[in-house]
C-alpha positions in Angstrom: 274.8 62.1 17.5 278.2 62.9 18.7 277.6 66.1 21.0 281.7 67.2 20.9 280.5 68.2 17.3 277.9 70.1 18.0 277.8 74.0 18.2 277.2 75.7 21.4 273.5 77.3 20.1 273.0 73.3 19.1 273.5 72.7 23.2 271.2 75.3 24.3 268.8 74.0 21.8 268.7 70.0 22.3 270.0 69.7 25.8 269.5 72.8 27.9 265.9 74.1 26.7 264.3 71.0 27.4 266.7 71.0 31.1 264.5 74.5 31.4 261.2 73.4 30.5 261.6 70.0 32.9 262.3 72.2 36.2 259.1 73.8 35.7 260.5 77.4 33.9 257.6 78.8 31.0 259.6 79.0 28.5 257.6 82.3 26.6 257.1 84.1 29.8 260.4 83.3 32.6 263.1 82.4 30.1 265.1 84.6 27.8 267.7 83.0 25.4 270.6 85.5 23.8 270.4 88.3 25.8 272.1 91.2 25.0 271.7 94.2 28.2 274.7 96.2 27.3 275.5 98.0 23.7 278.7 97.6 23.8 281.2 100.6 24.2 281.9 103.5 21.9 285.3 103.2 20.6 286.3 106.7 18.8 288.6 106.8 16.2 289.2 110.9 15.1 286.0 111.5 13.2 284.7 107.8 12.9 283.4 105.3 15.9 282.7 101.8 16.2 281.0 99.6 19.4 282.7 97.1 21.5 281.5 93.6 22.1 277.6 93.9 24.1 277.6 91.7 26.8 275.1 88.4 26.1 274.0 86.0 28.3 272.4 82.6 27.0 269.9 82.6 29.2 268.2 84.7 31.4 265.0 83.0 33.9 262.2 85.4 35.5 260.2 85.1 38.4 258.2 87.5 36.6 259.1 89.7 32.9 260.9 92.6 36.0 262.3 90.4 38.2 265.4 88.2 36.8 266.3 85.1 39.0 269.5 83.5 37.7 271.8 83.5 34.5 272.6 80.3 32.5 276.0 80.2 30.5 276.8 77.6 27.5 279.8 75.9 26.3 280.2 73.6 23.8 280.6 70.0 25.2 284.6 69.9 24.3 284.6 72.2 27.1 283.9 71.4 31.1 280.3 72.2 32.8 282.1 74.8 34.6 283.7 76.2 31.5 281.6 79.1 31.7 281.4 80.2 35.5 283.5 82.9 35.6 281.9 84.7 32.7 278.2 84.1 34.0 279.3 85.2 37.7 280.1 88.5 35.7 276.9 88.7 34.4 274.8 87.8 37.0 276.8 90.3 39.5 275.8 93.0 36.6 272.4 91.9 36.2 272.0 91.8 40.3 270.7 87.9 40.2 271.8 85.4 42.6 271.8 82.2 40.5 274.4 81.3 38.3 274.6 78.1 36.3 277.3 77.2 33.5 277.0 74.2 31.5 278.2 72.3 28.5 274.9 69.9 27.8 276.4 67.4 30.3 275.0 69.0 33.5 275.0 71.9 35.4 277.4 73.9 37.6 275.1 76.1 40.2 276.3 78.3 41.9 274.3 80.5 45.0 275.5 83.8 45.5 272.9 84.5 48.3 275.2 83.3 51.0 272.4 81.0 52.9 273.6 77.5 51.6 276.8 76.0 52.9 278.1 75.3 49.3 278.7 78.2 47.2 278.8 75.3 43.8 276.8 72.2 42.9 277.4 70.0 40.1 273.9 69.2 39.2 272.4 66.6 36.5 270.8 68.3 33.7 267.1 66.8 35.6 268.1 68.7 38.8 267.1 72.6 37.5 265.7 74.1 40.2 262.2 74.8 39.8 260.8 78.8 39.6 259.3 78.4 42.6 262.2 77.2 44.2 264.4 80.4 43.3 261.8 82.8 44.1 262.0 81.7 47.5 265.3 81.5 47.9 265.4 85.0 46.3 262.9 86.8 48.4 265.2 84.9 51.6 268.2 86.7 50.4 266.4 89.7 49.8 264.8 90.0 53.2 261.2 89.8 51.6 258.6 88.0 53.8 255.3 86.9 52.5 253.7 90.0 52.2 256.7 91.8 50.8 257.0 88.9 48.3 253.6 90.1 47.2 254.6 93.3 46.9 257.0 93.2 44.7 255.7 91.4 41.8 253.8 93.9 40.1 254.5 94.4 36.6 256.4 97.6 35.1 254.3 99.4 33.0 254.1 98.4 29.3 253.0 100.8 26.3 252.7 97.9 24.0 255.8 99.3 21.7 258.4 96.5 23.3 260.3 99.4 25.2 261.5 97.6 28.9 263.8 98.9 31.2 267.4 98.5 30.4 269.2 96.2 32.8 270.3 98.6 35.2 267.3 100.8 34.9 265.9 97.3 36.1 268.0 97.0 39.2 267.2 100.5 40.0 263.9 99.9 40.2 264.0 96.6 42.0 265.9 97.8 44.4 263.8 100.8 45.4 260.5 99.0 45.5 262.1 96.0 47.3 262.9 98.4 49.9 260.1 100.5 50.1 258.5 96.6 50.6 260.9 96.3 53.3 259.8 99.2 55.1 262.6 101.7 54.4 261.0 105.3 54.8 264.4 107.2 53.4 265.6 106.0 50.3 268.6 107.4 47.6 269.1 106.3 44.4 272.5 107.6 42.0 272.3 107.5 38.2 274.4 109.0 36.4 273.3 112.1 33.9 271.6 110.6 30.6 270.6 107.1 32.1 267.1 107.4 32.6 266.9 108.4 36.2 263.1 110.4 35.4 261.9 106.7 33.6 263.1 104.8 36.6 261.3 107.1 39.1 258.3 106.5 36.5 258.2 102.8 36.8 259.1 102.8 40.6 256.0 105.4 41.5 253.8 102.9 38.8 254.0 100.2 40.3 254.1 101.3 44.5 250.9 102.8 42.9 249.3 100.2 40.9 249.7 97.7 43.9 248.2 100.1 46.0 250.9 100.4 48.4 251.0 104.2 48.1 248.4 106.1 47.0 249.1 109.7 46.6 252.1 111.4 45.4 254.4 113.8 45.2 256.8 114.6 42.7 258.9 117.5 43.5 261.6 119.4 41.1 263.6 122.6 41.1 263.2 123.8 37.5 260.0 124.2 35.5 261.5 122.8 32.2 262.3 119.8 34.5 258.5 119.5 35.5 257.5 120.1 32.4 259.7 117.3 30.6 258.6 114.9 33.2 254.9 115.4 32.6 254.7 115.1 29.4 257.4 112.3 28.5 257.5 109.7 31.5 255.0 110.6 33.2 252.1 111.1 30.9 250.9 107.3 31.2 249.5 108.2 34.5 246.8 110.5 32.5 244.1 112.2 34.5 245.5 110.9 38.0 248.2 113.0 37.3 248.1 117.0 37.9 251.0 119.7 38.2 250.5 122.3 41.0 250.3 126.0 39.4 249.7 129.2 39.9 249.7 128.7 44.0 245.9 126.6 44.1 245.9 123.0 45.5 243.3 120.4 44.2 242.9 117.3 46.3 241.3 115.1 43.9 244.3 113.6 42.3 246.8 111.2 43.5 249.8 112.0 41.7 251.1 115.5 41.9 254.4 116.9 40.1 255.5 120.4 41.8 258.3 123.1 41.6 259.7 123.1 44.8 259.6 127.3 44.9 255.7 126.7 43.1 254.5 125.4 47.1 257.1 128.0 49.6 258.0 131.0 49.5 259.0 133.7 52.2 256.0 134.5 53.9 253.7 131.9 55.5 250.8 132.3 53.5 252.7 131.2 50.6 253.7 127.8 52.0 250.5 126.6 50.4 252.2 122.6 50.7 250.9 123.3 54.6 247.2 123.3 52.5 248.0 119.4 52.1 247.3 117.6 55.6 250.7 116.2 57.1 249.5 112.5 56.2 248.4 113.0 52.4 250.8 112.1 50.3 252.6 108.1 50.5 255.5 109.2 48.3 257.7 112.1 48.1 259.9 111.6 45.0 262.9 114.5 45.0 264.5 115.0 41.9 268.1 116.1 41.5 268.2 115.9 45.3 271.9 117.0 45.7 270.7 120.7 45.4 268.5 122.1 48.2 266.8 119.0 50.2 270.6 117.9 51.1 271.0 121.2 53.2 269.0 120.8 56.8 267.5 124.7 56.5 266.6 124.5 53.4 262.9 125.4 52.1 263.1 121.7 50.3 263.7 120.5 53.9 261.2 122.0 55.3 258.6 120.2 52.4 260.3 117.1 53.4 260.0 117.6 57.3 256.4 118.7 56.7 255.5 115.1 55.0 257.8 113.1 57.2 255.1 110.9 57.7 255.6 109.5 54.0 258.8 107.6 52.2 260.9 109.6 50.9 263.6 108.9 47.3 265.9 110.9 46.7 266.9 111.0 42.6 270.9 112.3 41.9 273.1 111.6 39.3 275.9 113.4 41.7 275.0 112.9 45.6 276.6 115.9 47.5 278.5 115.3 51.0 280.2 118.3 52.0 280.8 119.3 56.0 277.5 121.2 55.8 275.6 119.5 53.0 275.0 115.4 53.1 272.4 113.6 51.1 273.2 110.2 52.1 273.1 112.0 55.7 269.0 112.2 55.2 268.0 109.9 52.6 271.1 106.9 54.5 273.2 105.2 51.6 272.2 104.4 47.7 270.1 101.6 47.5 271.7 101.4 43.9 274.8 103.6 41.8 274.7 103.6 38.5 278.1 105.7 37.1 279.6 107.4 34.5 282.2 105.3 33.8 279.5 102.3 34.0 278.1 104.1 31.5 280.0 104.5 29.0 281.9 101.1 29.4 278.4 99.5 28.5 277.6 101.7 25.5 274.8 104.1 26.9 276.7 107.1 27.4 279.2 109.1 25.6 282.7 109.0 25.4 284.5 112.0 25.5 288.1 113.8 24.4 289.2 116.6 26.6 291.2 119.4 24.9 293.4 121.6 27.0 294.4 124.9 26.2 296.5 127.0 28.5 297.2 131.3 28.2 300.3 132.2 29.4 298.5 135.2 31.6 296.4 132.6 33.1 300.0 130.0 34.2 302.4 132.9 34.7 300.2 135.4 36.3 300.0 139.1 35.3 301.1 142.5 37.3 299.6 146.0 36.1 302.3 148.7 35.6 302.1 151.5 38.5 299.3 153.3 38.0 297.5 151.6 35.2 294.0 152.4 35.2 291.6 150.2 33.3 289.0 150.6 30.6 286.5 152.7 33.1 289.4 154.5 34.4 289.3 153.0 37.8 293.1 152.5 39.1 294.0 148.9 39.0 294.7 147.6 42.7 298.8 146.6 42.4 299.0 142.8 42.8 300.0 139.8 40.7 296.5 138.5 39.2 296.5 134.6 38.1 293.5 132.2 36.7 291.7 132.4 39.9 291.0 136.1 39.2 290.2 135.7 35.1 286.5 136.9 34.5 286.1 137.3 38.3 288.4 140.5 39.4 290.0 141.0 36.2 288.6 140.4 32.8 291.3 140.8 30.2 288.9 141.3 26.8 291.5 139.9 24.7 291.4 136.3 26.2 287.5 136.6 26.2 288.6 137.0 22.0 290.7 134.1 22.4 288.6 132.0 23.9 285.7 132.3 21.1 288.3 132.1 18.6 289.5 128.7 19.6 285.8 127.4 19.7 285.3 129.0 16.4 288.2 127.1 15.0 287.4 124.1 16.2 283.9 124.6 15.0 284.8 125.4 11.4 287.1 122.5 11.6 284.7 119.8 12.4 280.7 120.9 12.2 279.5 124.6 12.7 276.4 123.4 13.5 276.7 121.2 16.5 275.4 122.1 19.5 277.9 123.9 21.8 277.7 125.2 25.6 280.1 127.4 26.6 280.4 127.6 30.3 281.3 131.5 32.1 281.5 132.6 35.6 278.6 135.0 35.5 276.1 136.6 33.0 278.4 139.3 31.9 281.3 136.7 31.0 278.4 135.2 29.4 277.1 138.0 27.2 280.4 139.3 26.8 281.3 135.6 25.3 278.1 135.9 22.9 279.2 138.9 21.5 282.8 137.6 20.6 281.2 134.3 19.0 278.5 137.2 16.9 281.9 138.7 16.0 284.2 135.8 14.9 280.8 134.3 13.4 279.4 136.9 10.9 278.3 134.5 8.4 276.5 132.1 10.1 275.3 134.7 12.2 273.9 136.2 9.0 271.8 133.4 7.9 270.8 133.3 11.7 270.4 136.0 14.6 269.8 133.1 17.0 273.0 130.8 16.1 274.9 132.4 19.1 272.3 133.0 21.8 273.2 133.5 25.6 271.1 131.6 27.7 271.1 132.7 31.4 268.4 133.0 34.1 267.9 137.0 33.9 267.0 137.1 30.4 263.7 136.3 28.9 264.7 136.0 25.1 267.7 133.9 25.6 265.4 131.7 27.8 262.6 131.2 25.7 264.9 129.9 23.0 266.1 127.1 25.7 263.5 124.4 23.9 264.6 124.9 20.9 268.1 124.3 22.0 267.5 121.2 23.2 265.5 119.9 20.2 267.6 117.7 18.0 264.9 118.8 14.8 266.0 122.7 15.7 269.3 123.6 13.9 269.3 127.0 15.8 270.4 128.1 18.6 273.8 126.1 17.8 276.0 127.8 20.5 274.5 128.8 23.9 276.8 130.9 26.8 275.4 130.6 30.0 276.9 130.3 33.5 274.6 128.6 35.9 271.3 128.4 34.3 272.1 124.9 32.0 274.4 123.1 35.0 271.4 120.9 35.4 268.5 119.1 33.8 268.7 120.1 30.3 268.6 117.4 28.8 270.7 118.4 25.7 270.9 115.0 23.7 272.3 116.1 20.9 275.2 118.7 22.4 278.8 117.2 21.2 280.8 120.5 22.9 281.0 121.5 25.7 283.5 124.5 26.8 284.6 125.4 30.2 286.0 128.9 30.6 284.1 128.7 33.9 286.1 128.0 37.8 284.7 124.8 38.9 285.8 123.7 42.5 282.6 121.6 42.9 282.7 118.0 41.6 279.1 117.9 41.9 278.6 120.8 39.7 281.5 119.8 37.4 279.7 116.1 37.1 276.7 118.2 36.1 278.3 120.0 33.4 280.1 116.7 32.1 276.6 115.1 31.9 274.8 117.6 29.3 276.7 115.8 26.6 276.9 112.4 27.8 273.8 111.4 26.1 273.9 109.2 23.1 271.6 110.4 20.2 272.3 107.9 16.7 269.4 109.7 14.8 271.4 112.8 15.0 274.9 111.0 14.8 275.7 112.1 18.9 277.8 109.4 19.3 280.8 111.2 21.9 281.0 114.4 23.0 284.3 117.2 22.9 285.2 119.1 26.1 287.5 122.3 25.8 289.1 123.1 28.9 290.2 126.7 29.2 290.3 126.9 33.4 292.1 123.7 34.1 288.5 122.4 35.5 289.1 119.1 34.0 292.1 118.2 36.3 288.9 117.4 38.5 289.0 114.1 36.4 291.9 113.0 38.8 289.7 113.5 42.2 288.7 110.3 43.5 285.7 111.9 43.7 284.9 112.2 40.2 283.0 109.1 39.5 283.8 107.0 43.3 281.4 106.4 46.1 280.2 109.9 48.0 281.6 110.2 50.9 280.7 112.4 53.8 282.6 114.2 55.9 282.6 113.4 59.3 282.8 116.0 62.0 283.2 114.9 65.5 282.0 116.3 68.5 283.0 117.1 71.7 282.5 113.5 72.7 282.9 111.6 69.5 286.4 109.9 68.7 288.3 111.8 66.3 289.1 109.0 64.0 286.0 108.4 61.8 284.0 105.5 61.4 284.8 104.4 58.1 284.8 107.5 56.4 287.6 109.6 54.5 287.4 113.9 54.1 285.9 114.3 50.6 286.0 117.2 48.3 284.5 120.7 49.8 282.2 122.7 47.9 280.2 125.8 48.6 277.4 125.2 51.3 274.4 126.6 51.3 270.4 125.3 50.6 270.2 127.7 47.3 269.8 125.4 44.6 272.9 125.8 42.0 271.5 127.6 38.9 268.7 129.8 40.3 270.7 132.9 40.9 272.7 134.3 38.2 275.3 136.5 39.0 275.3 139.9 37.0 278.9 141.9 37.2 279.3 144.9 35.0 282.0 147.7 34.8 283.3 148.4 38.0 282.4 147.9 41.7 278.9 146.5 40.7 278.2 143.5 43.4 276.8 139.8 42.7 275.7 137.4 45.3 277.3 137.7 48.4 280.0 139.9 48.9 280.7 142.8 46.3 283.8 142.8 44.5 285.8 144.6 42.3 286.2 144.2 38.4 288.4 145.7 36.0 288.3 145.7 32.3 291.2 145.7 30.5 291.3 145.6 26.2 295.1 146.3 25.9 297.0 143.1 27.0 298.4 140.4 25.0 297.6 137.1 25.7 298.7 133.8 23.9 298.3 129.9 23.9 301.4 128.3 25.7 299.8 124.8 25.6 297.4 122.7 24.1 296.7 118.9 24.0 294.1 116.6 23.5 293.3 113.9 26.1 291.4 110.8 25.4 289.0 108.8 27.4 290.2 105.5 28.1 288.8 102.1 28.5 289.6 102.0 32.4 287.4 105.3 32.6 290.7 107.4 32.9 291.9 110.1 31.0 295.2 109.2 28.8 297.3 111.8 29.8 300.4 109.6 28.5 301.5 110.3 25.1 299.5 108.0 22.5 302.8 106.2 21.3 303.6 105.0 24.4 299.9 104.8 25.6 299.3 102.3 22.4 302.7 100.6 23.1 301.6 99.6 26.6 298.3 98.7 25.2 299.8 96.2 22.5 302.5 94.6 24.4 299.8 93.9 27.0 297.7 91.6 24.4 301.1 90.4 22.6 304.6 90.2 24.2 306.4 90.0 21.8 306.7 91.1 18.1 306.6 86.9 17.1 303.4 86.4 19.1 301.6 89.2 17.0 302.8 88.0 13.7 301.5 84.7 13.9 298.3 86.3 15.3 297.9 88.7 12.4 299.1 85.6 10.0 296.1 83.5 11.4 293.4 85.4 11.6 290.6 84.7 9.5 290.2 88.2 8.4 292.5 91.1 10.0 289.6 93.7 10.4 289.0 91.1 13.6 292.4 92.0 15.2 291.9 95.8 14.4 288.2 96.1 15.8 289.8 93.4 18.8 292.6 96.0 19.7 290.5 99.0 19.2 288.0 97.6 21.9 291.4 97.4 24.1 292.0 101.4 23.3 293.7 101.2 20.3 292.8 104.8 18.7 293.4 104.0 15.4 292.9 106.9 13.9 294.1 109.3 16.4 297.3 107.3 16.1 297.6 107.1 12.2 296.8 110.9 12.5 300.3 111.4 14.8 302.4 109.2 13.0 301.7 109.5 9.8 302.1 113.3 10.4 305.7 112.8 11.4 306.7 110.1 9.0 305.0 111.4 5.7 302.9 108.8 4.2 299.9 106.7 5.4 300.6 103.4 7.0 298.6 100.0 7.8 297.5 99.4 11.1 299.5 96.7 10.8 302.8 98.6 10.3 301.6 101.1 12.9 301.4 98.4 15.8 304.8 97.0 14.0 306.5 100.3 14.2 304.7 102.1 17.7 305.0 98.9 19.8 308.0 96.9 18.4 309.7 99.9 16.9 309.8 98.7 13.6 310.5 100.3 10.3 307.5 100.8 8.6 306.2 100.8 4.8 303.3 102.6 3.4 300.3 100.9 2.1 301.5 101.7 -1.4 304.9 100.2 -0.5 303.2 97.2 -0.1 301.4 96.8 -2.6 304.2 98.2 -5.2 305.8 95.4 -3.4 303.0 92.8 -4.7 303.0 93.9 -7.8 307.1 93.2 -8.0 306.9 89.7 -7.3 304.6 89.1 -10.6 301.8 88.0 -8.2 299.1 88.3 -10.8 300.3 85.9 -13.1 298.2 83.1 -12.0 295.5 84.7 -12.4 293.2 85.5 -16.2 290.4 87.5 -17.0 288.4 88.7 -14.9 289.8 87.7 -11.8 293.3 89.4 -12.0 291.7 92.8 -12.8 289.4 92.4 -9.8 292.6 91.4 -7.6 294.9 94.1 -9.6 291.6 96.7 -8.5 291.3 95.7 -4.9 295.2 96.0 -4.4 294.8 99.7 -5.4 292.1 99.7 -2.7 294.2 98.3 -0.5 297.0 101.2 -1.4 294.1 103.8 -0.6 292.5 103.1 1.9 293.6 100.1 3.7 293.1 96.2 4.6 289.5 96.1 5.9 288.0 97.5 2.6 289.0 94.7 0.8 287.9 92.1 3.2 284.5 92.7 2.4 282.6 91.7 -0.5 280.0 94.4 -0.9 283.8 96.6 -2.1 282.8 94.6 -5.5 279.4 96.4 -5.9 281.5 99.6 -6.1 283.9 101.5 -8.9 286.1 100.4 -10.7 284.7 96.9 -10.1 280.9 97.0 -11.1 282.7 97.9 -14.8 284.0 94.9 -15.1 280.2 92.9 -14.1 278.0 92.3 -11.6 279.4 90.9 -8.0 278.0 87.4 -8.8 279.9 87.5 -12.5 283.5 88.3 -11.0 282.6 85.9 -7.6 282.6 83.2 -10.3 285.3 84.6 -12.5 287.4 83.0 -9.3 285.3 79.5 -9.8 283.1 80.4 -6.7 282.9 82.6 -3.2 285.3 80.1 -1.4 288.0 80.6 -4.5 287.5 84.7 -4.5 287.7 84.3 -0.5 290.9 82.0 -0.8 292.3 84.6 -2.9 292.1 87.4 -0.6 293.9 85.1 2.0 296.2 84.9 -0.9 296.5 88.5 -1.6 296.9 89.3 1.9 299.7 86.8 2.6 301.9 88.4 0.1 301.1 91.8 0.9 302.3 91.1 4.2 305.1 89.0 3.2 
């Protein structure tokens, strides 16, 4: 058998299978072939999407089904053994494994990423695998793990039986925590971003410290009842009758896994600290969710929980870790044992990509002055001073941009789906309600065949509350819009919400992550594929901050003997201090002088000034996790010429290729936005164009010809003439295709199963009207080449 002919799957099979099963590797319980751990990245084009390339890996070998060991890459034997390195050192650095071998069926290339052998790579025979044993000790060296540690770690995730597993990095999550809590690490933080599964993580990490009996009792604590709630009866509920949630201020010690509201176990007076009830030593484990909010502050009531247990080991669950000069979780819980981002996120395909529109009043940019005298709607005298966006719906409420506000998301509604789930962030509970009653207003119809399609959702009111379940339920059409302020910054976990407005100031990049995340998660059963942000107060220049999806940082204040140049630290973002946790208190402003938390302040009302748009633009996500701010010609241009210098280069690309819809889905999964694109040119130039005329025309500023230019063009050169029967109207039929609605329609076969075609006989009829699938696939080629003659 000559192996340079054989396939790269025909390697994995005959040579490095039987490599596996040699060193010792069970080949239905440590070894994985065809791997795929990523989904592959949403790629949004207008109304439509597609998925990038998922990341596979050939092989993947286990210590055990939750601990991964080492990745194997293949190559085809007319490439080296070390052909395939690079791209398995990627994986492997992904996949948090410290074994890496590439071959080609000849041998292997290993390579040790732990650090404790002198040569980083090894050419090995195909006989010289190392054995699972082997790894595992290496692995538990780099790790730190002695003996008993090793031990420790190897308990199983739990399994329902239904085949769902961790995802990868839900895996390293996990791993990490329990390796460390193995270690002996009493203080431990973990950062996930918002929609990646931080609650299921915690879930496997408290199953299996508690299945291997290395802690016993629990405590689970949370700041919002709906969070509680979800957590009992989704992740948690495999731990059954061990499991109980504290209520109604009585403690049962008969349990060992306990799930409490923070405020549920403190309150003001002593007697209503009833966590004190617990002895100091009970509980193993205290998990803190979303522990940015009030166990980062030192005098908070969370602390004082924490302070109380200190005898136990403490995680510290946050998508958005806060570090200001008076808050610092990393300060308490020490550095993330593992970060999972945003941008992560969405480059692998489990979060949502997003578009950012931007629309700026001119009374917001240019400021507004009150004539002498003016008095507002409650007749109080207006205070003489220029008032910019800072003071819109916080000292001045102009009612007309409220009206503006509601009509642009009504618009934008109407124009895409009036029934998608919308939050509209405000500064307080009367921009909120004042916001629901302009969406009632601009709404009366869909109002009509629902009362609850605008609701307003805030902490002081019980209605709006109660309807925050059915919000959040994908099988609930209404509520469809929700106005709140604080009270859904956090932990609703809103899977199916594709806008999200911010008429809200937002100086906190933990809070604005917060509000991003509610519509990062991905829901396909309801078609929540990305997500819309309209951007009304300029919160979404936050995107620039370092900050907004880096490392936290904390600020580092010196004392009176300390060295004023920091450690290794640089000043991050400042945010409001303070151990309240964000979203309990809702600030209610009415009328006048009426006060809110902290300070009064005073409001006027005004329903007699103009107000109008001045700007508006849409902003894309891009694939470096940026947003393109560029202009898309010029963004695209940069895009193309990066892939093709020059105009020859992609010509002979496009000429080659197989089948073009390759080269579009290729450059669309290099931020091509194809159909934002044909949108902006075809606007200016008047008639709908191939992608292959738009990269033609955007990046090599060429003249471009319609689709039906082409294929007027086709029909010209007497093209058809070769062809009888049959076979010319099916190539006379797809060139019409081709006129309306482009190149990748034609490409596939299944377009024969559809009008006009399935007139003229069955798919397999017209196939062999050509003499066969490779003559009707020769004549596409064919067809193609001319069109693009």
């Amino acid at each position: 058998m000559d192996k340079k002919s054989l396939s790269e799957r025909d390697i994995c099979t005959k040579y490095l299978v039987p490599a596996i099963q040699l060193a010792g590797w069970d080949i239905e319980t440590q070894v994985r072939e065809e791997v795929s751990f990523t989904k592959g990245r949403i790629i949004v084009r207008g109304k439509l999407h597609s998925r990038g390339q998922a990341r596979r890996a050939d092989f993947i070998l286990y210590h055990k089904p939750n601990l991964p060991l080492a990745v194997i890459e293949a190559k085809d034997n007319n490439h080296g053994v070390g052909a395939g390195m690079q791209q398995a050192l990627g994986y492997a650095e992904s996949l948090d494994v410290p074994f890496v071998f590439s071959s080609n069926g000849d041998g292997f290339l290993f390579h040790d990423r732990t650090g404790t052998s002198d040569q980083v790579e090894t050419e090995l025979t195909l006989d010289q695998l190392p054995s699972p044993n082997e790894l595992w000790q290496r692995y538990c060296q780099w790790k730190g793990l002695d003996a008993a540690a090793c031990q420790k770690v190897e308990f199983p995730y739990y399994d329902d039986g239904s085949g769902r597993s961790p995802r990868y990095y839900q895996s390293n999550a996990i791993n990490r925590t329990v390796e460390a809590v193995a270690r002996g690490q009493d203080r431990i933080l973990l950062v996930m971003a918002t929609g990646t599964g931080k609650t299921y993580a915690a879930f496997q990490i408290i199953w299996r410290l508690w299945k291997s009996k290395q802690k016993k009792r629990i405590l689970f604590l949370a700041d919002r009842n709906i969070l509680v709630d979800q957590t009992r009866n989704n992740d948690f509920k495999p731990f059954g009758q061990a499991m109980t949630k504290i209520a109604k201020r009585q403690i049962d010690t008969s349990y060992e896994i306990y799930l409490s509201l923070y405020q549920a176990v403190t309150g003001n007076e002593e007697e209503k600290n009833i966590y004190k009830q617990f002895s100091p030593d009970f509980f193993d484990l205290v998990v803190v969710d979303e522990c940015h909010r009030g166990s980062a502050a030192s005098d908070s009531a969370w602390r004082d929980i924490l302070d109380y247990f200190s005898g136990a080991t403490h995680i510290g669950l946050t998508a958005t870790p806060k570090e200001t000069k008076e808050v610092s979780s990393t300060l308490y819980f020490g550095e993330s044992v593992y970060t999972y981002s945003l941008k992560q996120g969405i480059e692998d395909g489990f979060l949502a990509p997003y578009k950012v529109v931007r629309i700026d009043f001119d009374l917001d940019l240019q400021g507004w002055r009150p004539p002498k005298g003016m008095v507002d709607k409650y007749g109080q005298l207006i205070e003489d001073r220029i008032y910019n966006l800072s003071d819109m719906d916080r000292t001045l409420v102009i009612e007309p941009r409220t009206w503006a506000v509601a009509k642009k998301v009504t618009e934008f509604l109407e124009a895409s789906d009036p029934y998608q789930k919308t939050i509209v962030f405000c500064d307080d509970v009367d921009h909120a309600e004042r916001m629901r009653r302009a969406l009632v207003n601009l709404n009366p119809k869909r109002v009509g065949e629902s009362r609850k399609y605008v609701m307003r959702i805030t902490g002081d009111e019980k209605e709006g509350k109660a309807e925050l379940d059915n919000f959040i339920n994908p099988e609930e059409r209404y509520p469809v819009i929700a106005t709140t302020s604080k009270l859904m910054t956090t932990g609703v976990d809103a899977q199916t919400c594709k806008l999200i407005v911010l008429d809200q100031h937002i100086k906190s990049m933990t809070e604005f992550k917060q509000i991003i995340g509610r519509g990062t998660r991905i829901n396909e059963d309801y078609g929540k594929y990305w997500f819309t942000i309209m951007d009304f107060k300029k919160a979404t220049e936050l995107f620039a901050d370092a900050a907004f999806d880096g490392e936290p940082v904390q600020i580092y204040n010196p004392g009176p003997e300390d060295s004023p140049v920091p450690p290794e630290d640089v000043p991050g973002p400042s945010e409001p201090a303070g151990g309240k946790p964000s979203g309990e208190g809702e600030v209610t402003i009415t009328g006048g002088d009426t006060g809110g938390v902290g300070e009064p302040r005073k409001r006027y009302v005004v329903d007699n000034v103009p107000i109008n748009i001045v700007a508006e633009r849409v902003q894309y996500y891009g694939p470096d996790g940026k947003l393109i701010t560029e202009s898309l010609r010029d963004y695209t241009r940069e895009r193309v010429q990066r892939q093709f210098a020059s105009l020859d280069q992609f010509l002979r690309r496009w000429t080659d290729a197989e089948q073009k819809k390759a080269i579009i889905d290729e450059m669309a999964a290099q931020g091509v936005m194809w159909e934002a694109l044909s949108e902006e040119v075809e606007r200016k130039l008047g008639k709908p164009l191939d992608p292959f005329d738009l990269i033609c025309h955007v990046a090599f500023d060429q003249p471009p010809l319609s689709r039906r230019e082409r294929a007027d063009n086709v029909r010209k050169r007497d093209y058809f003439t070769r062809y009888k029967g049959s076979a010319r109207q099916v190539l006379e039929g797809l060139l019409e295709k081709y006129a309306d609605t482009g190149v990748e329609h034609i490409e596939d076969i299944k377009i024969l199963q559809l009008d006009p075609f399935r007139s003229l006989g069955s798919p397999v009829e017209l196939v062999s009207s050509f003499g066969g699938r490779q003559q009707y696939l020769q004549a596409i080629k064919e067809l193609e080449k001319a069109l693009y003659a």
